[in-house]
C-alpha positions, -999 to +999 in steps of 0.1 A: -029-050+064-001-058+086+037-052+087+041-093+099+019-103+071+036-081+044+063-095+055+056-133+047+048-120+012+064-129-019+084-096-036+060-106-064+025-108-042+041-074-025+045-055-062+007-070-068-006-056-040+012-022-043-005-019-080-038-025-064-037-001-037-026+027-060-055+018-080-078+019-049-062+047-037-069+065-070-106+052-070-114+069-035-091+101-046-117+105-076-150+095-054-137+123-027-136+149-050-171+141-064-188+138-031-194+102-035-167+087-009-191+074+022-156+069+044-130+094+041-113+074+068-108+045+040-084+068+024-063+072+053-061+035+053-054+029+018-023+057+018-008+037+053-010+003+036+007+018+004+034+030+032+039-005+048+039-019+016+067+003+005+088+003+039+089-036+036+100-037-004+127-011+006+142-032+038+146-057+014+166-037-009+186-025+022+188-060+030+202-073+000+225-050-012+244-046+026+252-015+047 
């Protein structure tokens, strides 16, 4: 995913997606440590997206709440 189109996301779609990465992110967690993940790189993905996902929620916060 990308930061311009998290950003055009509702807060709602943004706390949807959120739950399903953690879920994916759990999934692959569980299939590395059985030896059954085919691409460790798809974990490095999933943990970044989680990160933009978080980074945009929180500028919003920042955003409405003021400096």
């Amino acid at each position: 995913m990308k930061i311009e189109e998290l950003r055009n996301l509702s807060g709602e779609e943004l706390n949807q997606a959120l739950g399903k990465l953690v879920d994916e992110g759990f999934r692959f967690r569980i299939q590395h440590t059985s030896n059954q993940l085919e691409s460790t790189a798809s974990l490095t993905r999933v943990r970044r997206d989680i990160a933009r996902v978080k980074t945009v929620l929180r500028e919003r916060e920042i955003g409405q709440h003021g400096k």
